[in-house]
PDB file of the backbone (N, CA, C, O) and the ligand in Angstrom, with CONECT records:
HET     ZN  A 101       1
ATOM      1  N   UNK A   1     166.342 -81.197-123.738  1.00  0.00           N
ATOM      2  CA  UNK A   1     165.111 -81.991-123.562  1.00  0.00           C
ATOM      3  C   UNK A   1     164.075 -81.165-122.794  1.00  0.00           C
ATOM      4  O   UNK A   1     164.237 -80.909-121.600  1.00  0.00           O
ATOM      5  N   UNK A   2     163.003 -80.748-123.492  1.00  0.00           N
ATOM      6  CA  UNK A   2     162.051 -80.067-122.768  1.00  0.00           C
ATOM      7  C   UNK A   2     161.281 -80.597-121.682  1.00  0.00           C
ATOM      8  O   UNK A   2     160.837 -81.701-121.995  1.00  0.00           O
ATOM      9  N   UNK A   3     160.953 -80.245-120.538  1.00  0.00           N
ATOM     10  CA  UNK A   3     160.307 -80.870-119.577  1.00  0.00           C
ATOM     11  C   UNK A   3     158.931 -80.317-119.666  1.00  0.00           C
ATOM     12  O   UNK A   3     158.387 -79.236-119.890  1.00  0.00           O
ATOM     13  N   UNK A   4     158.516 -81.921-119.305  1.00  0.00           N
ATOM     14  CA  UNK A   4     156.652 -82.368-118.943  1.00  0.00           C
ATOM     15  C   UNK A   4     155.907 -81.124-118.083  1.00  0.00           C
ATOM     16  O   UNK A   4     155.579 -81.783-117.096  1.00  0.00           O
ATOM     17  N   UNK A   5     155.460 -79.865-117.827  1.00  0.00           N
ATOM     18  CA  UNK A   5     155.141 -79.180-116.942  1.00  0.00           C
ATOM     19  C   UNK A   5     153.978 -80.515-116.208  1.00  0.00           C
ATOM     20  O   UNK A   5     153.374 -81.497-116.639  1.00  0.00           O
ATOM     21  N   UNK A   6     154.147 -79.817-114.902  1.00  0.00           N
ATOM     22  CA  UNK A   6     153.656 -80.805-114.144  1.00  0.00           C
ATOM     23  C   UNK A   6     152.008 -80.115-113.987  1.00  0.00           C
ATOM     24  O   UNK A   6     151.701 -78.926-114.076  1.00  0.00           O
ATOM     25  N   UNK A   7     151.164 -81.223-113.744  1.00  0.00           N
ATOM     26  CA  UNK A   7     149.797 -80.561-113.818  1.00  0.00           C
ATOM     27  C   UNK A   7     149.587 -79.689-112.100  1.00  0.00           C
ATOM     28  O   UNK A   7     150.432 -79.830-111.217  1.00  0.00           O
ATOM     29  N   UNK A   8     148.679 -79.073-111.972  1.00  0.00           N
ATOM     30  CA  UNK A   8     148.321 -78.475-110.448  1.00  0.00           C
ATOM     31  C   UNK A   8     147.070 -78.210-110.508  1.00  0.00           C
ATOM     32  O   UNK A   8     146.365 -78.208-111.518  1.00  0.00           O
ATOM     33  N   UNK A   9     146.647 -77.887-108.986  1.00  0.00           N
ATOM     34  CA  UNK A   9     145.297 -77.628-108.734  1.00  0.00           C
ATOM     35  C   UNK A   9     145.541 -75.918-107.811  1.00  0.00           C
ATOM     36  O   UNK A   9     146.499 -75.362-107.274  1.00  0.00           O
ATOM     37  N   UNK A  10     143.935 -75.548-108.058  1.00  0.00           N
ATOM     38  CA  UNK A  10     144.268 -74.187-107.979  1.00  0.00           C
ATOM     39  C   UNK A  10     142.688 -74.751-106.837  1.00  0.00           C
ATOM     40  O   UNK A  10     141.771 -75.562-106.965  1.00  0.00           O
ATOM     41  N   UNK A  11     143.099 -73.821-105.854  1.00  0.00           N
ATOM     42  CA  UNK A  11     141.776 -74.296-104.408  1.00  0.00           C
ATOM     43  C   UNK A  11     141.380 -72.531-103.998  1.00  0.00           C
ATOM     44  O   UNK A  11     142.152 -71.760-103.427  1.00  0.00           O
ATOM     45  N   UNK A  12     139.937 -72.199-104.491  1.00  0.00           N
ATOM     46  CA  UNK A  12     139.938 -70.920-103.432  1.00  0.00           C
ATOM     47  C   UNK A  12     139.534 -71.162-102.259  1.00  0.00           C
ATOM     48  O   UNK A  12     138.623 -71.953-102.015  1.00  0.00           O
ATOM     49  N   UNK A  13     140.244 -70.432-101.301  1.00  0.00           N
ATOM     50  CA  UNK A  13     139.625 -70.367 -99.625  1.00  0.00           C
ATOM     51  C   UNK A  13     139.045 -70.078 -99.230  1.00  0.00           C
ATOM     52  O   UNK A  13     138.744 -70.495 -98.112  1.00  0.00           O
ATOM     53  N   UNK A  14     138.373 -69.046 -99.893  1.00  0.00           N
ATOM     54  CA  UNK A  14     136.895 -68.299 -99.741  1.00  0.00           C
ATOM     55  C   UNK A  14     135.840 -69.441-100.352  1.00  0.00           C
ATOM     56  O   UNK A  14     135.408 -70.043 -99.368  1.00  0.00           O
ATOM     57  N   UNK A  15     135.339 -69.903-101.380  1.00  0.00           N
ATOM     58  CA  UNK A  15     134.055 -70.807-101.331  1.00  0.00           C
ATOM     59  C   UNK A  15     134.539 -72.057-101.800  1.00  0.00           C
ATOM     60  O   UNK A  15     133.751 -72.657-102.530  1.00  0.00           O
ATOM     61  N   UNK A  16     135.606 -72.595-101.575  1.00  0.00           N
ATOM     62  CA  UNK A  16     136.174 -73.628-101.952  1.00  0.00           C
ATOM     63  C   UNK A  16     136.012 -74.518-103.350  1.00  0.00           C
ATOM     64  O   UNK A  16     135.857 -75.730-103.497  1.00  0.00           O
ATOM     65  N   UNK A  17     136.111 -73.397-104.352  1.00  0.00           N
ATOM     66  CA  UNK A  17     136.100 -74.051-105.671  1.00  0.00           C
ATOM     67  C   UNK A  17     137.367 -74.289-105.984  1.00  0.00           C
ATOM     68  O   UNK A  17     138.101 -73.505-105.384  1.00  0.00           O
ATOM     69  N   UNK A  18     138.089 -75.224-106.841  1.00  0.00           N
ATOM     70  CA  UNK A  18     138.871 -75.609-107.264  1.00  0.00           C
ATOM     71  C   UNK A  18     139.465 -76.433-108.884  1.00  0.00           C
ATOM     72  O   UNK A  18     138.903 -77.521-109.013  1.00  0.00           O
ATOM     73  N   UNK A  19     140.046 -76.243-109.581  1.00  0.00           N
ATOM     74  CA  UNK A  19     139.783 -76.633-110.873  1.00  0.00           C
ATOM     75  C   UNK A  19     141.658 -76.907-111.363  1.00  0.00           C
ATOM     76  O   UNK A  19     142.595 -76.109-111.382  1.00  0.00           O
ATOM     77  N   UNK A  20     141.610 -77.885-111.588  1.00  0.00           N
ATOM     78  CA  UNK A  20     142.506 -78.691-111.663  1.00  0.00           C
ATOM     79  C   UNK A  20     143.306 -77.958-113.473  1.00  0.00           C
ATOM     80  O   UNK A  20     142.692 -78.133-114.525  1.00  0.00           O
ATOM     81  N   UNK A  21     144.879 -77.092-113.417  1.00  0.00           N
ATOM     82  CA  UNK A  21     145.826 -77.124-114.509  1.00  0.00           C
ATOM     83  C   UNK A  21     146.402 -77.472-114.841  1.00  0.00           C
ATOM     84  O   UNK A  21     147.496 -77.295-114.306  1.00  0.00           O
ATOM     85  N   UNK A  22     146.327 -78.693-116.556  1.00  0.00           N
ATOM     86  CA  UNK A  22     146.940 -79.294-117.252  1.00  0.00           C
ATOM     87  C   UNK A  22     147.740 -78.945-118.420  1.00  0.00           C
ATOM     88  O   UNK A  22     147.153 -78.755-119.485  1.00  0.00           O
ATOM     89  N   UNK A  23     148.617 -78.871-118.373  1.00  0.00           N
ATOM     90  CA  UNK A  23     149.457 -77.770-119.308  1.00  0.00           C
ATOM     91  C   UNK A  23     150.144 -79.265-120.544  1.00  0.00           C
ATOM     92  O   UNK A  23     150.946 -80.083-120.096  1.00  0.00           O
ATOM     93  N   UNK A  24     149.853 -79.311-121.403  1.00  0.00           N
ATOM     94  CA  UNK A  24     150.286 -80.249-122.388  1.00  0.00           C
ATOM     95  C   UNK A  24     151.303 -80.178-122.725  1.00  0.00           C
ATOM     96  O   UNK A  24     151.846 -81.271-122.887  1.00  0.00           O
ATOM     97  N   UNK A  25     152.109 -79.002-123.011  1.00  0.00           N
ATOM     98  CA  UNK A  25     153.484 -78.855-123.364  1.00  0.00           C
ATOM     99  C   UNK A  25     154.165 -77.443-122.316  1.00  0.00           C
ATOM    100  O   UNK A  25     153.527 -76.844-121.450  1.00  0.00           O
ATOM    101  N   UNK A  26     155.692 -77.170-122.746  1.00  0.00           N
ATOM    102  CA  UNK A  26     155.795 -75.893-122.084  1.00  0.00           C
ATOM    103  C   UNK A  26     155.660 -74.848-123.315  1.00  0.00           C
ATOM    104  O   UNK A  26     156.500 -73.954-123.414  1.00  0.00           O
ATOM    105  N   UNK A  27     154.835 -74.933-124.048  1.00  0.00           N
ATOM    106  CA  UNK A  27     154.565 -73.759-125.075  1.00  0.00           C
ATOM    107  C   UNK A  27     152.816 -73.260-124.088  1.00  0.00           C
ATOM    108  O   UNK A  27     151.825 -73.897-123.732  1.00  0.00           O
ATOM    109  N   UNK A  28     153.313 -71.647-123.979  1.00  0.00           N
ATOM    110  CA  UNK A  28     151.434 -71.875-123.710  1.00  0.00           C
ATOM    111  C   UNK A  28     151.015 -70.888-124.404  1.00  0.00           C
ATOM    112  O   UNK A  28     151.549 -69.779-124.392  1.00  0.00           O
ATOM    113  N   UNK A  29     150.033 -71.194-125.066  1.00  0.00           N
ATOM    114  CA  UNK A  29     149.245 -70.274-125.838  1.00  0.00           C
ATOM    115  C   UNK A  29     148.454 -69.344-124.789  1.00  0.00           C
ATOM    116  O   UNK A  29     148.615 -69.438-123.573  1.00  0.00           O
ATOM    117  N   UNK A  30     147.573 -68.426-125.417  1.00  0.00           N
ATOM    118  CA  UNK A  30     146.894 -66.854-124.589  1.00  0.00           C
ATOM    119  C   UNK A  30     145.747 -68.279-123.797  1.00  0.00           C
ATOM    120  O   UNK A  30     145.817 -68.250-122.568  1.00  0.00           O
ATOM    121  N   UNK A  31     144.935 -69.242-124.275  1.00  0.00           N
ATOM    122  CA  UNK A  31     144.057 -69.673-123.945  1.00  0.00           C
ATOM    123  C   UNK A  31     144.511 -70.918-122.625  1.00  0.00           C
ATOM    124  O   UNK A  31     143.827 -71.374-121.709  1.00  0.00           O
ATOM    125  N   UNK A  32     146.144 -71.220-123.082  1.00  0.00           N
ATOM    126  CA  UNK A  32     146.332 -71.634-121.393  1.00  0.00           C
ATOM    127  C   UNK A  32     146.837 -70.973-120.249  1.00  0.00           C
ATOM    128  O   UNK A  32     146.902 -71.537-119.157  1.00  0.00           O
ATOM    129  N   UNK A  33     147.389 -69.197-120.545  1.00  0.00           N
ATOM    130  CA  UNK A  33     147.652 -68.620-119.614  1.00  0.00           C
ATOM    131  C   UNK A  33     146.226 -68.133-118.620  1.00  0.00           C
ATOM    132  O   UNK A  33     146.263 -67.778-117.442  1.00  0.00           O
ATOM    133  N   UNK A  34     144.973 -68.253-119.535  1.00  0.00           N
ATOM    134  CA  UNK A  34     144.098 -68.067-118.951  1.00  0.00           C
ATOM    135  C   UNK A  34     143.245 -68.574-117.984  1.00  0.00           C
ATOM    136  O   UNK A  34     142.636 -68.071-117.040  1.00  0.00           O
ATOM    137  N   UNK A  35     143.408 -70.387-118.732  1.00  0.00           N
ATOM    138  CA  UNK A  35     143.336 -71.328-117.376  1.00  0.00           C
ATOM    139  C   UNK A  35     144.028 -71.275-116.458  1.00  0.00           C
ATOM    140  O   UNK A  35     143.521 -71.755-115.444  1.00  0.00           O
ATOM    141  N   UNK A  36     145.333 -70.758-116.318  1.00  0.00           N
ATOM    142  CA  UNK A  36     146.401 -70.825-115.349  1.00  0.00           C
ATOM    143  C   UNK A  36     145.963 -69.667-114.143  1.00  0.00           C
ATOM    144  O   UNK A  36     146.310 -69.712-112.963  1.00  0.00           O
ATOM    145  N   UNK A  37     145.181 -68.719-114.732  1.00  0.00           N
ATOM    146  CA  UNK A  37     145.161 -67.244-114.113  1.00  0.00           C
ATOM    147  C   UNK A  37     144.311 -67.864-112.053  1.00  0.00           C
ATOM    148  O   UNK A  37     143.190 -68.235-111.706  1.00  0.00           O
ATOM    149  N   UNK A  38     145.399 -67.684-111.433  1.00  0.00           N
ATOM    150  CA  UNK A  38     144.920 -68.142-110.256  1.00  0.00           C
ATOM    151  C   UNK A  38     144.159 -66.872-109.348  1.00  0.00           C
ATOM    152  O   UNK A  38     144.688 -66.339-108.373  1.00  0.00           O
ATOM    153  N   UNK A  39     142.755 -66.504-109.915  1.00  0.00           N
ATOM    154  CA  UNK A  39     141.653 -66.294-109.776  1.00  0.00           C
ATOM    155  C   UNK A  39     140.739 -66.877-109.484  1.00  0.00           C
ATOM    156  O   UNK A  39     140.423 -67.720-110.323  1.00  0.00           O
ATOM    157  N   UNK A  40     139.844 -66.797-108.243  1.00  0.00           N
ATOM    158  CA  UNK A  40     138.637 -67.648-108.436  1.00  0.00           C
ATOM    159  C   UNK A  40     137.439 -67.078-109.674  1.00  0.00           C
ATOM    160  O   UNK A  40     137.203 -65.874-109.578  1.00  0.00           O
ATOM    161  N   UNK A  41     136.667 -67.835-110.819  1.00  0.00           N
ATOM    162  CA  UNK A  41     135.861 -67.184-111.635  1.00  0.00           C
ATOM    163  C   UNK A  41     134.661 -67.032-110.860  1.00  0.00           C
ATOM    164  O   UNK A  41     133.853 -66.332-111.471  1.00  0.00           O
ATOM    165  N   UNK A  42     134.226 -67.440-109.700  1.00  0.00           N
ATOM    166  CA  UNK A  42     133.364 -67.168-108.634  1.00  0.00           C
ATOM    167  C   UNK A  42     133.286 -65.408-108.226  1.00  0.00           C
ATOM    168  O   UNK A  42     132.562 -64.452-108.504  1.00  0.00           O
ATOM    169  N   UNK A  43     134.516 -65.682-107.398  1.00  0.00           N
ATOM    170  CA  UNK A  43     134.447 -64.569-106.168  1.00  0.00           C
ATOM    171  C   UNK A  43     135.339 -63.669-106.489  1.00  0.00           C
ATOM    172  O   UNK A  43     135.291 -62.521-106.048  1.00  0.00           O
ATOM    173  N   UNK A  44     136.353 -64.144-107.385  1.00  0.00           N
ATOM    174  CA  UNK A  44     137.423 -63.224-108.125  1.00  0.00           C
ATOM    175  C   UNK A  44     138.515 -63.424-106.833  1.00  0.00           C
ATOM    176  O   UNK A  44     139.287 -62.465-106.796  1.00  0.00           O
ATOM    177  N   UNK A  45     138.723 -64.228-105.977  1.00  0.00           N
ATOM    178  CA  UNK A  45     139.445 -64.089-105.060  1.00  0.00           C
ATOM    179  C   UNK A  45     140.778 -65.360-105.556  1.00  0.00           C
ATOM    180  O   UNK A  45     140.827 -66.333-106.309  1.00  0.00           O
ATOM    181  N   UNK A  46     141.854 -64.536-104.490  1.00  0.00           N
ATOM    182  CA  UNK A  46     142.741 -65.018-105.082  1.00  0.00           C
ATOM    183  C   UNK A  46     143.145 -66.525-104.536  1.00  0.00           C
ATOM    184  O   UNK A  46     143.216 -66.741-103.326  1.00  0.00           O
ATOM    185  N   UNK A  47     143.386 -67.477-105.452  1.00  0.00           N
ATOM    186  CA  UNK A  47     143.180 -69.215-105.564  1.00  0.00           C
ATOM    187  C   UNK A  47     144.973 -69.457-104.468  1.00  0.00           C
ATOM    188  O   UNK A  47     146.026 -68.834-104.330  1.00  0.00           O
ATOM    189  N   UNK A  48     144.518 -70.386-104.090  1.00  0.00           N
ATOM    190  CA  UNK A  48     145.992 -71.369-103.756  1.00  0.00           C
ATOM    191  C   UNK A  48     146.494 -72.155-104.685  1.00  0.00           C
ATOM    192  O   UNK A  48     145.714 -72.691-105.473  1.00  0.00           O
ATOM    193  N   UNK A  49     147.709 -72.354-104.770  1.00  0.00           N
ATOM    194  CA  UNK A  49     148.319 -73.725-105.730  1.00  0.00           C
ATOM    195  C   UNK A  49     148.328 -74.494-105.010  1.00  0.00           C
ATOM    196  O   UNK A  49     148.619 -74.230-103.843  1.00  0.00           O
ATOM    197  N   UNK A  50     147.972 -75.929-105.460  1.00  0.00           N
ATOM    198  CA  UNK A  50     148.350 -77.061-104.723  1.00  0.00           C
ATOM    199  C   UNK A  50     148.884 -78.363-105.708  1.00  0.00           C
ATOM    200  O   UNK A  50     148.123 -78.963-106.467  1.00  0.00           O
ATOM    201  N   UNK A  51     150.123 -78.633-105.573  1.00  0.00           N
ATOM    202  CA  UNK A  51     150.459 -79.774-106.431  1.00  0.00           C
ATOM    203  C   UNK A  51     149.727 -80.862-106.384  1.00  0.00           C
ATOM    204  O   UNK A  51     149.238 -81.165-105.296  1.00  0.00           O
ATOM    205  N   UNK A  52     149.486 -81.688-107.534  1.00  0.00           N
ATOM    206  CA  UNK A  52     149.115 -82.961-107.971  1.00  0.00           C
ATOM    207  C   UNK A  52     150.046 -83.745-108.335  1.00  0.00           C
ATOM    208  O   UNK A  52     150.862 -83.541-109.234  1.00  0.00           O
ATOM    209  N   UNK A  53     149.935 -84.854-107.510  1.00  0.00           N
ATOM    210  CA  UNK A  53     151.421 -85.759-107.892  1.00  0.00           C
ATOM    211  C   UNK A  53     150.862 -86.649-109.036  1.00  0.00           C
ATOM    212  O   UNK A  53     151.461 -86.835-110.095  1.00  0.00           O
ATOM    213  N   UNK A  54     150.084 -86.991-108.830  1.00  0.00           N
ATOM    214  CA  UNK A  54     149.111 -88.523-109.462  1.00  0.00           C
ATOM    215  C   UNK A  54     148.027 -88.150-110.182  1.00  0.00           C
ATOM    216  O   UNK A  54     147.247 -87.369-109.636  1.00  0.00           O
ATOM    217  N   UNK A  55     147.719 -88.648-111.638  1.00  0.00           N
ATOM    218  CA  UNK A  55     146.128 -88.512-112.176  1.00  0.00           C
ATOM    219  C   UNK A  55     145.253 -88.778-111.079  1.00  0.00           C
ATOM    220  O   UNK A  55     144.366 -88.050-110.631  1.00  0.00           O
ATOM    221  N   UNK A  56     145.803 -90.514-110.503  1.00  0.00           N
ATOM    222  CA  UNK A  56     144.662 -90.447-109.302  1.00  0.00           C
ATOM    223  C   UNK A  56     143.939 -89.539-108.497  1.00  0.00           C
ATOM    224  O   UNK A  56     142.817 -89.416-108.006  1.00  0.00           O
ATOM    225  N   UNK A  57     145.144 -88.886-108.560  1.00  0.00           N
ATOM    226  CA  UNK A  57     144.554 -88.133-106.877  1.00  0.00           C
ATOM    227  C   UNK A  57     143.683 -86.580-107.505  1.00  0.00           C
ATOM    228  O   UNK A  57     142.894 -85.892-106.856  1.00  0.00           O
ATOM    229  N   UNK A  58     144.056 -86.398-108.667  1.00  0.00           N
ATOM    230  CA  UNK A  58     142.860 -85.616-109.606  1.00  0.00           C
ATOM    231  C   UNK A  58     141.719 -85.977-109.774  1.00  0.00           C
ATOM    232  O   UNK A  58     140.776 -85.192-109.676  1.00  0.00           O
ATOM    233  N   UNK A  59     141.576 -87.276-110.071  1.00  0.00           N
ATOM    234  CA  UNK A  59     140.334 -88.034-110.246  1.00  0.00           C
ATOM    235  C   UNK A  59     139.801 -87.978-109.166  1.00  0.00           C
ATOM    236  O   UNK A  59     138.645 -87.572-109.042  1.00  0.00           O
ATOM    237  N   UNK A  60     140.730 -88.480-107.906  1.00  0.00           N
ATOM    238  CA  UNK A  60     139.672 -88.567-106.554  1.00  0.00           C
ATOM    239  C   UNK A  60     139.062 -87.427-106.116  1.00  0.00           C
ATOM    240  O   UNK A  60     137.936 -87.424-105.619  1.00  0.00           O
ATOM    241  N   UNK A  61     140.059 -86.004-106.346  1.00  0.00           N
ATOM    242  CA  UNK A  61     139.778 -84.939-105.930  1.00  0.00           C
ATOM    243  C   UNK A  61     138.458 -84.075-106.659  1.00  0.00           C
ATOM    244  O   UNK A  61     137.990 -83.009-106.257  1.00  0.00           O
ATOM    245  N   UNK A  62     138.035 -84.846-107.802  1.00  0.00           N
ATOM    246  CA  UNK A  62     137.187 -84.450-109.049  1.00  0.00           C
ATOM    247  C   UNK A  62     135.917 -85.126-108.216  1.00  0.00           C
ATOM    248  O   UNK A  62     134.960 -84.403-107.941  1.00  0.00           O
ATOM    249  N   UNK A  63     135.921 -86.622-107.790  1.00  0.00           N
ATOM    250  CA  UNK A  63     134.743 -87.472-107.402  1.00  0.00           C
ATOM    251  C   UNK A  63     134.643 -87.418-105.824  1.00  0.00           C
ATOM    252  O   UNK A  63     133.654 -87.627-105.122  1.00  0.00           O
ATOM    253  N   UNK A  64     135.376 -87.226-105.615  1.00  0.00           N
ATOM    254  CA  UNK A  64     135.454 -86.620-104.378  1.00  0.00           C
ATOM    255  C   UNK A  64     134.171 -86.183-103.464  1.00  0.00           C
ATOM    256  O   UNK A  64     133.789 -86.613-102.376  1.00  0.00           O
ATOM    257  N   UNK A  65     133.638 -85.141-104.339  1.00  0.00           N
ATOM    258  CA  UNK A  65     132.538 -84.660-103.721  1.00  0.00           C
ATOM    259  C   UNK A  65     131.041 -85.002-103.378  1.00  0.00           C
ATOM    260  O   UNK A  65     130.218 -84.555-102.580  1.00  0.00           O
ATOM    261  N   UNK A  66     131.055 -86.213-104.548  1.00  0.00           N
ATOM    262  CA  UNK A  66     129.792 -86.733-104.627  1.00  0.00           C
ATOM    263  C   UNK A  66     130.145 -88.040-103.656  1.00  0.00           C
ATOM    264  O   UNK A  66     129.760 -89.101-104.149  1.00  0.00           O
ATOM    265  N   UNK A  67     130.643 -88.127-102.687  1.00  0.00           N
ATOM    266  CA  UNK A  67     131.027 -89.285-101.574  1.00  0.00           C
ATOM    267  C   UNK A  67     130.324 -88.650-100.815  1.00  0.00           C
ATOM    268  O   UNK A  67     130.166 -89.031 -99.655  1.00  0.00           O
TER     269      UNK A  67
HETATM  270 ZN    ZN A 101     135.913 -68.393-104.806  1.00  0.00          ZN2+
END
C-alpha cells in the first residue's frame, strides 16, 4: 500500500518567504522535484522544512499575513 506523502512547508530565514509542498502521489516527476528544491527563489538561500499537520493550518499560514 503506497503511502500519502505528507504535504510541508519550506520557510527561508533570511527574508522569510515560504511556500507550502504538496506532493499528490509518491511518484515525482522532474516538475515536482523542483518544487521540492529547498532553495529560497528570492535569495537562493537555503529554506527550513517545517511540517504541516492540517490543510488548516496551510490555509492559516497562507492568510495569515494579511491579519
Ligand atoms: Zn529568501
Amino acid at each position: 500500500m503506497p503511502v500519502q506523502p505528507k504535504p510541508y512547508k519550506l520557510v527561508c530565514p533570511k527574508c522569510g518567504y515560504s511556500k507550502v509542498v504538496s506532493l499528490k502521489s509518491d511518484f515525482l516527476s522532474l516538475k515536482d522535484l523542483i518544487s521540492m528544491s529547498p532553495v529560497c527563489s528570492k535569495c537562493k538561500e537555503q529554506m527550513d522544512r517545517e511540517s504541516v499537520d492540517k490543510l488548516e493550518s496551510v490555509i492559516d499560514s497562507l492568510f495569515g499575513m494579511f491579519k
